[in-house]
C-alpha positions in Angstrom: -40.5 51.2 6.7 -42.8 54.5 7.4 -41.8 57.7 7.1 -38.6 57.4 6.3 -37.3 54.9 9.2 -36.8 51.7 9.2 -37.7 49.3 12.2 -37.6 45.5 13.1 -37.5 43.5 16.0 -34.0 42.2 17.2 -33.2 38.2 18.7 -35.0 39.3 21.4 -38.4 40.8 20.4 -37.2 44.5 20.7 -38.0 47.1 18.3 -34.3 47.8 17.2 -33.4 51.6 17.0 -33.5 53.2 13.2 -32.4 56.9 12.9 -33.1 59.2 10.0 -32.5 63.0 9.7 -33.8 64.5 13.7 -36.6 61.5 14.3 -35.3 58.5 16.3 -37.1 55.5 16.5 -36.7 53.9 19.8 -39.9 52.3 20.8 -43.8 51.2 21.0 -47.2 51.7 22.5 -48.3 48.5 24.1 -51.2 49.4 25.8 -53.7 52.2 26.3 -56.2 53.2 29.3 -58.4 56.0 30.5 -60.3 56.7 33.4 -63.3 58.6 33.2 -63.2 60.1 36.8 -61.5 60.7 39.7 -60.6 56.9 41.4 -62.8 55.3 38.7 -61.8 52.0 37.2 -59.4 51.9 34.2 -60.6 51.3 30.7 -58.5 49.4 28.3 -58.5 50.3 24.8 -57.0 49.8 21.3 -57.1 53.1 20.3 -57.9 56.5 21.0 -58.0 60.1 20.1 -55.3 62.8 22.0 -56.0 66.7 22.3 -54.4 69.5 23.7 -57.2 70.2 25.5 -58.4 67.0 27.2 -55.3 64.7 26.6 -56.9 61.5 25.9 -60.3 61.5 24.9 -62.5 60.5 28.0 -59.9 60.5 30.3 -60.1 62.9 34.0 -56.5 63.8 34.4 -56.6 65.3 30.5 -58.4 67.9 30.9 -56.4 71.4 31.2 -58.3 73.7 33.8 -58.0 77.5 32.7 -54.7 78.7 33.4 -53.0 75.3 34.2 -50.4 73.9 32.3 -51.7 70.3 32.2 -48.4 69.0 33.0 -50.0 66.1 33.7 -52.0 64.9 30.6 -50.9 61.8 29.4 -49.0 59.5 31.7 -46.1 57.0 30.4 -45.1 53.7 31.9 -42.6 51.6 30.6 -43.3 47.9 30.5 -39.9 46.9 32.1 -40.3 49.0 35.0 -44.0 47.8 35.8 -42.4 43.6 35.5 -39.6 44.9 37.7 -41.9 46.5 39.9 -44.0 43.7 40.2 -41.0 41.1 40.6 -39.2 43.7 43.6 -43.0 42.9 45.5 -43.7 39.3 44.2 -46.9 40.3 42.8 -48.8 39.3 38.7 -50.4 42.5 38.9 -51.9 43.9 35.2 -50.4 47.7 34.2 -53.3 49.4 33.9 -53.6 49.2 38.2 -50.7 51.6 37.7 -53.4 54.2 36.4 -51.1 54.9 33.7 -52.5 56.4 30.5 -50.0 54.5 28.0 -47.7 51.7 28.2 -44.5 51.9 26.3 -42.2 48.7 25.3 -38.6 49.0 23.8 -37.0 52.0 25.3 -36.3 54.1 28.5 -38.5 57.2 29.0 -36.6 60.3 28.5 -36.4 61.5 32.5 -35.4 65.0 31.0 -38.4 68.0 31.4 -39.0 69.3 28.1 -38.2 65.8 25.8 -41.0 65.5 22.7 -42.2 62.4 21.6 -43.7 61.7 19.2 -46.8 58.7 18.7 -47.2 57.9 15.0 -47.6 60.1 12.7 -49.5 63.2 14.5 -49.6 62.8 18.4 -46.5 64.9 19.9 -46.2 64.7 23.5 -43.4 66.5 26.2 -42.0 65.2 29.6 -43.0 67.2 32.1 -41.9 65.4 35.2 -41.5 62.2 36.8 -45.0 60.5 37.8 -45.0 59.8 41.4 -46.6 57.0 43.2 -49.7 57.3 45.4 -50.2 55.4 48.6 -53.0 53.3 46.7 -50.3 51.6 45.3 -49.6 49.9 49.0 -53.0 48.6 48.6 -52.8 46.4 45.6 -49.3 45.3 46.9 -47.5 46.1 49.7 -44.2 47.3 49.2 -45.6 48.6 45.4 -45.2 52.3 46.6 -41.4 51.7 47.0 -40.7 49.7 44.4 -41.8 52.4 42.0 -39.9 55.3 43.5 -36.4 55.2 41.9 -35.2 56.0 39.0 -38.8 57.4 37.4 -40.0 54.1 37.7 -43.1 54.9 38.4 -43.5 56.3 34.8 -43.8 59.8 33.4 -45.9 62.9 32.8 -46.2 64.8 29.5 -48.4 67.6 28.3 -50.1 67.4 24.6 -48.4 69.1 22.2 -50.1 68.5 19.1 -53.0 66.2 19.2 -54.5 63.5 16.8 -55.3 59.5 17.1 -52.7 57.1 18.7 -53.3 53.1 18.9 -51.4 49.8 20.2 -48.7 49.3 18.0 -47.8 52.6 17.1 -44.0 53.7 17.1 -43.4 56.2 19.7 -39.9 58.1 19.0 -37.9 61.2 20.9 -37.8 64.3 18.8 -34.3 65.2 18.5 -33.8 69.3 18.4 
């Protein structure tokens, strides 16, 4: 139990859905990576610090440029979508090629603009838009660009609401209103 909710895995490994009061808890962060610049290779990590005014710490597409909205700060992949993905182009390919920021297990990503979500205890993150493949994906796989098209499979992009530290494991719930 933590704050209030209750969670445990079901029969199949799945973090089962506990609701208390407007917090719902539908999910976890499985993985976290960062890139340091433009194209740059992907860092894997354990944990890490979020801010409103860089997004992850160390990560290029965090930082908010004077009067931009950084509507792209932290970017959301969920795990099913990236095996689907990779089954659709018959490739073993590891998430973090996505260029994602965080990888999410247990739930589907909210594909509504304006949906908070919340990362443990501090981190509160909104949707923003859909996060749309680049043609570098055709490089690591052909057909990868298509397969992540539909459906915001290719993940999602938030904006950093309220920052503070976020690491593997952590529940990640939708703020109800």
């Amino acid at each position: 139990m933590r704050d209030g909710v209750s969670t445990a895995l079901d029969t199949n490994g799945e973090v089962a859905v506990a609701q208390t009061g407007t917090v719902k808890i539908v999910g976890m962060i499985a993985g976290i990576a960062r890139h340091s610049r433009a194209k740059g290779p992907m860092e894997v990590l354990g944990q890490v610090g979020v801010t409103v005014e860089a997004g992850l710490d160390g990560d290029f597409r965090g930082r908010v440029k004077p009067g931009g909205k950084g509507r792209r700060q932290v970017t959301l992949l969920e795990r099913g979508d990236w095996a689907a993905a990779m089954a659709e182009v018959c490739a073993d390919l590891p998430w973090q090629d996505r260029r994602a920021n965080l990888l999410v297990d247990g739930f589907d990503l909210p594909q509504i603009p304006g949906t908070r979500l919340r990362i443990g205890a501090d981190v509160v993150l909104e949707v923003t838009r859909h996060t749309d493949p680049c043609d570098r994906m055709d490089a690591l796989a052909p057909g990868l660009f298509a397969a992540l098209t539909p459906d915001w499979r290719g993940g999602a992009c938030t904006r950093v609401l309220m920052g503070g530290k976020i690491a593997v494991g952590d529940e990640i719930r939708i703020e109800e209103p």
